[in-house]
C-alpha positions in Angstrom: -32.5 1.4 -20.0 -33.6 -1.8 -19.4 -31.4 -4.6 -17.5 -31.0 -7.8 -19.0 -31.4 -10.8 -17.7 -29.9 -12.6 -16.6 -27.8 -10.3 -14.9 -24.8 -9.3 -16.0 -21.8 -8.1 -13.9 -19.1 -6.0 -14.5 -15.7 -6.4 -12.4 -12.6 -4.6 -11.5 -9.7 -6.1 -9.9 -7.3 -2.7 -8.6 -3.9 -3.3 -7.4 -1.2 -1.7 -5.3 -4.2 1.8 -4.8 -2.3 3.2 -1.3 1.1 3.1 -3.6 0.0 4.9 -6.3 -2.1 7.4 -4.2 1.5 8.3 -2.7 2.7 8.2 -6.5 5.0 5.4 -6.4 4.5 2.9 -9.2 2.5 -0.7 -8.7 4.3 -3.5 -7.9 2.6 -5.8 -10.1 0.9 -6.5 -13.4 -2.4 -8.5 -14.5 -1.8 -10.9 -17.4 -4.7 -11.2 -19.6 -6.0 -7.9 -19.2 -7.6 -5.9 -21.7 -5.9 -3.7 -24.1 -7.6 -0.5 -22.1 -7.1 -1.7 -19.1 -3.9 0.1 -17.0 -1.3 -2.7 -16.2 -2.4 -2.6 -11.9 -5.8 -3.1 -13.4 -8.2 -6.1 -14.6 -11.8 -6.0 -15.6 -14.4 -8.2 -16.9 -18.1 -8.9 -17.2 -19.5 -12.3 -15.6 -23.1 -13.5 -16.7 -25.2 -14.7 -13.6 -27.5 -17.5 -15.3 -29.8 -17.7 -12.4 -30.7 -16.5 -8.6 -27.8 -17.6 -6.3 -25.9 -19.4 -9.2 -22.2 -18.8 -8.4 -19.1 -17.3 -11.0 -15.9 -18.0 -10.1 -13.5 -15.6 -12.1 -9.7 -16.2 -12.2 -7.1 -13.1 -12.5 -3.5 -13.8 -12.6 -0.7 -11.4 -11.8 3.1 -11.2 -11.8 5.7 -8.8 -10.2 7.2 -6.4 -11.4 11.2 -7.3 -12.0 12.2 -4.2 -10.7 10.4 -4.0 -7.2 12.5 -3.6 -3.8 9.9 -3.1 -1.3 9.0 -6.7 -0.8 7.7 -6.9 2.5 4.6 -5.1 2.2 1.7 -6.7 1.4 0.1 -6.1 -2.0 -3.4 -5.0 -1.5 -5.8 -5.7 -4.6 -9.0 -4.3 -4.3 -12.6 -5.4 -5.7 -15.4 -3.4 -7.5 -18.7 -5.0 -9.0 -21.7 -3.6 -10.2 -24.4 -4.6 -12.5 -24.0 -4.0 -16.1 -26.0 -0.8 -17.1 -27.4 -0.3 -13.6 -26.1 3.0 -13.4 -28.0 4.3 -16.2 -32.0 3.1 -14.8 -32.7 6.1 -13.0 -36.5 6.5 -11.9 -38.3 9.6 -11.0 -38.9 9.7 -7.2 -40.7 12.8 -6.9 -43.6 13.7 -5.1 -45.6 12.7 -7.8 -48.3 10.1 -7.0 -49.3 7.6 -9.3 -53.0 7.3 -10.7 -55.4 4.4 -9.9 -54.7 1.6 -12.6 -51.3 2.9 -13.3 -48.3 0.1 -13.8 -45.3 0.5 -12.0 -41.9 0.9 -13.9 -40.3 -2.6 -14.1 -37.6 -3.1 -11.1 -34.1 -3.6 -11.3 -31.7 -6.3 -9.8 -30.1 -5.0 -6.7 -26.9 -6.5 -5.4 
């Protein structure tokens, strides 16, 4: 599957991961997010137009009415990756290639 370009990047804001891993609910909720997205959750896609052009990407959130541990610090984490990047998959065998032979085109790396 070929990448296109420019590159585009796909983004996931997580919220409030150590609470839930201990099963306690998130403290907070994304506005704006998508319809499929959980309410601790926002994601996007971002279009980089050329090398070292910068995105700047604003996620809002609000707390939850009902939350009583205020002291803690609500940790949101980060995830990025390039839009169908996980599906260009070449064969690295032990294969060599023949005299004349193209190589596969490369991929944007982050």
């Amino acid at each position: 599957v070929p990448i296109p370009l420019p590159p585009v990047l796909e983004y996931v804001f997580d919220a409030d991961t150590d609470r839930r891993r201990l099963g306690q609910a998130p403290r907070i909720s994304f506005l704006g997010r998508r319809p499929s997205d959980p309410e601790h959750q926002f994601s996007d896609t971002v279009e980089l137009p050329r090398q070292h052009a910068r995105a700047c990407v604003k996620a809002t959130f609000q707390l939850q009415d009902s939350i009583r541990d205020k002291l803690r610090p609500i940790a949101v984490t980060l995830a990025y990756g390039i839009q169908g990047a996980s599906a260009t998959r070449h064969n690295r065998g032990a294969t060599r290639q023949s005299r004349g032979a193209t190589l596969p085109p490369l991929s944007p790396v982050l």
